[in-house]
N, C-alpha and C positions, 0 to 999 in steps of 0.2 A: 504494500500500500504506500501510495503517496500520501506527503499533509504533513499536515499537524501532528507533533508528537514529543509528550511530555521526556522521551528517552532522548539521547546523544541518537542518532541517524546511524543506523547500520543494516545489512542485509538490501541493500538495493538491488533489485536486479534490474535497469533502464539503461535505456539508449534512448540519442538525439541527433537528427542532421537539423542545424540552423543554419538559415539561408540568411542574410541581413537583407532588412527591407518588407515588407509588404509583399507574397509572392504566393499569397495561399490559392491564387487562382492555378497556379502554373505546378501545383503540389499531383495535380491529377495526370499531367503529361509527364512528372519525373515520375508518377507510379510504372505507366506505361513503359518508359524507357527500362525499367528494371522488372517487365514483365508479371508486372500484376493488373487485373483486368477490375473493374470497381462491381461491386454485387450489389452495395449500399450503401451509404452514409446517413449518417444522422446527429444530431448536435445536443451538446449537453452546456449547461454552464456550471463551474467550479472542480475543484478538487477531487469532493465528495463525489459527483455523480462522474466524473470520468472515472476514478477507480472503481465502481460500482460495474462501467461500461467496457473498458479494455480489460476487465477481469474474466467477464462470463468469456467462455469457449469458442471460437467459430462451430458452426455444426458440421464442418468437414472435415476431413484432416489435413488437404489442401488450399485449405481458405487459412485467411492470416487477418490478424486485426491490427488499425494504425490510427494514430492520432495526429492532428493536426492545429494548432492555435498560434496564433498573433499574441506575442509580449514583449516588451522592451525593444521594440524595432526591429525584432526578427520574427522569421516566420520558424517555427518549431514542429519538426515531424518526429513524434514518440515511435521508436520502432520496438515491442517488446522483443524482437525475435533476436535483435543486435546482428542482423544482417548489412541493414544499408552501413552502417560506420566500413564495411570492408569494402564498398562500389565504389575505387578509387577514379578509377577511370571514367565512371557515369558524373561523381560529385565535381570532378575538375571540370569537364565538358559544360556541365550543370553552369561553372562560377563565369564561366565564359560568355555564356550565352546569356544569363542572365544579368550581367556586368554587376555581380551580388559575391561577397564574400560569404564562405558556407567554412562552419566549425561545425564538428560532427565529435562528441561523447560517448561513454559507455561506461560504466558501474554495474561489476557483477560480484558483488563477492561472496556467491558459493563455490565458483572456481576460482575466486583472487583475484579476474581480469580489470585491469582499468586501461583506460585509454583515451586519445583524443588525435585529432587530425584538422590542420589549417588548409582552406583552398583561398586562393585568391588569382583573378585575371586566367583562368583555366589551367593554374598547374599547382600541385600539391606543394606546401611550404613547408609541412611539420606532421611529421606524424610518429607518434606514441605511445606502447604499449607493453604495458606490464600484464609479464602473466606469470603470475606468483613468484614478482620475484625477478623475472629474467624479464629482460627487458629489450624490444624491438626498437630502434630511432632512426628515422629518416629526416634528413634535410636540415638546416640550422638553428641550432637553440631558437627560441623567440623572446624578445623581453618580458614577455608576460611569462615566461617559465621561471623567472627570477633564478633562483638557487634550488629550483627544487629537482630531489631526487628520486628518479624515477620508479628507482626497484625499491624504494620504500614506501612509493605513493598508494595510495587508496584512494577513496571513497569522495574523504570531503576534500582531497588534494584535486580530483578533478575537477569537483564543484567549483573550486575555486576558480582552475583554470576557464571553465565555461564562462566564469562573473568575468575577468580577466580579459578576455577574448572576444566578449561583446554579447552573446545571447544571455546568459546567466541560467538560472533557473528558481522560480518562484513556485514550491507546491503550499502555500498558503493563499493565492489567488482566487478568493471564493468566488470573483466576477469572470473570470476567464472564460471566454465561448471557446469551447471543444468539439470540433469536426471529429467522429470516429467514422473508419473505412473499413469495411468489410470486404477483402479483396481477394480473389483468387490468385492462386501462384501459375503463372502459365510454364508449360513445356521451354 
């Protein structure tokens, strides 16, 4: 669950591509390009009722569920599958065409994974990932990584990087309108 929570934030399992800018129209032709076909959408507002929404199951085993919302000047697609953070070559194409800076996150930690990835002008600037430990890097430090170390990072160390980088993340936004997608995965 997302939200509100009296405990320290732990057990996340999410992912996010943010696009910077207003771009939730153009969210259905990046589905396409990564070959998902839309079955349905339908919109929630806050917190509460998105976790109530991307929780329940697809009723297929090939359907997938996704979210979509507008905060802080970016446009934010929830992927629970933590798929798209690895469509390196879709998200750079993506930052081109869109002339939109896109940071893409990931928080899992029943495997330990964290991560994060910069696109800017259509090529990958930074990209980051610890998995438990061992750590993957591409492309050059960014200031916003300040000092920090990779193979000890977690959780709220992405967090941060997302505040950092420009989209952030806010799961206390009771007013946030949520696009959920019910998408098939095609061949």
């Amino acid at each position: 669950m997302i939200g509100k929570s009296d405990s320290p934030r732990f057990g996340l399992h999410f992912s996010e591509v943010a696009i910077q800018g207003d771009h939730v129209k153009d969210v259905e032709h990046l589905f396409a390009k990564l070959k998902y076909r839309i079955v349905r959408k339908n919109w929630v507002v806050g917190w509460s009722q998105f976790n109530s929404a991307i929780d329940k199951q697809p009723s297929k085993k090939d359907r997938v569920r996704k979210a979509v919302y507008l905060s802080n000047g970016w446009t934010h697609i929830v992927d629970p599958e933590l798929v798209m953070f690895s469509e390196e070559k879709v998200l750079a194409r993506e930052s081109r065409l869109l002339h939109a800076k896109i940071v893409t996150w990931l928080s899992e930690s029943t495997s330990d994974s964290y991560g994060f990835s910069a696109y800017e002008n259509g090529r990958l600037l930074r990209a980051v990932l610890n998995l438990g430990g061992k750590v993957e890097a591409r492309g050059s430090r960014l200031p916003a990584e300040q000092q920090a170390v990779w193979k000890d990072a977690g959780e709220d160390k992405i967090l941060e990087m997302a505040k950092r980088l420009g989209p952030g993340f806010n799961p206390e936004d009771e007013k946030v309108k949520v696009t959920i997608y019910d998408l098939d995965e095609l061949p």
